[in-house]
PLY file of the C-alpha trace (Angstrom):
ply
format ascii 1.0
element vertex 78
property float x
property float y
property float z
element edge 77
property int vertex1
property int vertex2
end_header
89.15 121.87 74.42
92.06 120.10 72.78
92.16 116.47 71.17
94.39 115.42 73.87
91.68 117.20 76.33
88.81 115.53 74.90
90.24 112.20 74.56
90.68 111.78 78.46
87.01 112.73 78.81
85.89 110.00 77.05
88.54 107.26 78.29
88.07 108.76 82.12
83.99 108.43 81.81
84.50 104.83 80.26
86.50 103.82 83.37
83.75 105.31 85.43
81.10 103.16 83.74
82.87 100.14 83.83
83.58 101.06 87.26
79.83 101.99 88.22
79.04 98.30 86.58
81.26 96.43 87.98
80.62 98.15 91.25
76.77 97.05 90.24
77.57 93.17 89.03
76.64 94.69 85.95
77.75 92.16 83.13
76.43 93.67 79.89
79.31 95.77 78.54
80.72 92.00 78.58
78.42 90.01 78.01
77.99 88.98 74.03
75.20 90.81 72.27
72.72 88.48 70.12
72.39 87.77 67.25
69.97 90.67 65.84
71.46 93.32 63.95
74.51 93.88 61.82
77.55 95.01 61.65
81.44 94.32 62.35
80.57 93.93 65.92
78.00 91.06 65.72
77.91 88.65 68.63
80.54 90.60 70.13
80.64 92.56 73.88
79.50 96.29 73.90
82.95 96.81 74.97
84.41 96.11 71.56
82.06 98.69 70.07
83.50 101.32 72.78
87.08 100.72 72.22
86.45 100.58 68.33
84.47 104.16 68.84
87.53 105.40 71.26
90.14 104.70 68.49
88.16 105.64 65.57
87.75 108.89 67.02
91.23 109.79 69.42
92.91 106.54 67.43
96.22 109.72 66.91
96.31 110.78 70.28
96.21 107.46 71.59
99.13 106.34 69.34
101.08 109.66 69.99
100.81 108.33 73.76
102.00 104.98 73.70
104.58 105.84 71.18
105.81 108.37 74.16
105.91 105.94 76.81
107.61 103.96 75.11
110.51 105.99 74.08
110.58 106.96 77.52
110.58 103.31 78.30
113.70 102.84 76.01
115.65 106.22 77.75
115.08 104.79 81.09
116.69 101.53 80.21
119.77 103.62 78.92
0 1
1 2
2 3
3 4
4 5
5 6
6 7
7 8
8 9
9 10
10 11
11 12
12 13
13 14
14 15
15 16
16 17
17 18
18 19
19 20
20 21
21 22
22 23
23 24
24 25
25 26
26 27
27 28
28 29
29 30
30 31
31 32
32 33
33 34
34 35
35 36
36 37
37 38
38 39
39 40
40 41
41 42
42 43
43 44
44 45
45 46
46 47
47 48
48 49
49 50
50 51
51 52
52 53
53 54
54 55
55 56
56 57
57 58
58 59
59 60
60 61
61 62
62 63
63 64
64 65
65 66
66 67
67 68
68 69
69 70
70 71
71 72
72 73
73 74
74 75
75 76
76 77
């Protein structure tokens, strides 16, 4: 599977949870974690964590994309 390949996995089965949750009234991948732990991500959402995970690990691809879109952006304005 390619990095490109993989990377839509993981964004199209975080959609579907989000989706499945919301679907639900299921808050928590909002909802501000407590106080317990460590980390960067303290009192933050679960979401945060996610999209920190999603660009640590496809963080290139990702970039590669928008940097696309937005040349083709720039081409359609010509």
């Amino acid at each position: 599977m390619t990095n490109e390949q993989k990377c839509i996995v993981d964004l199209a089965l975080l959609v579907m949870d989000i989706a499945d949750k919301a679907n639900k009234r299921d808050l928590s991948l909002i909802r501000p974690t407590s106080g317990i732990g460590g980390g960067i991500h303290l009192g933050q959402p679960p979401i945060c964590r996610i999209s920190d995970e999603l660009f640590d690990k496809h963080g290139d691809v990702i970039h590669d994309a928008l940097r696309a879109k937005e040349v083709d952006e720039e081409n359609y304005k010509k």
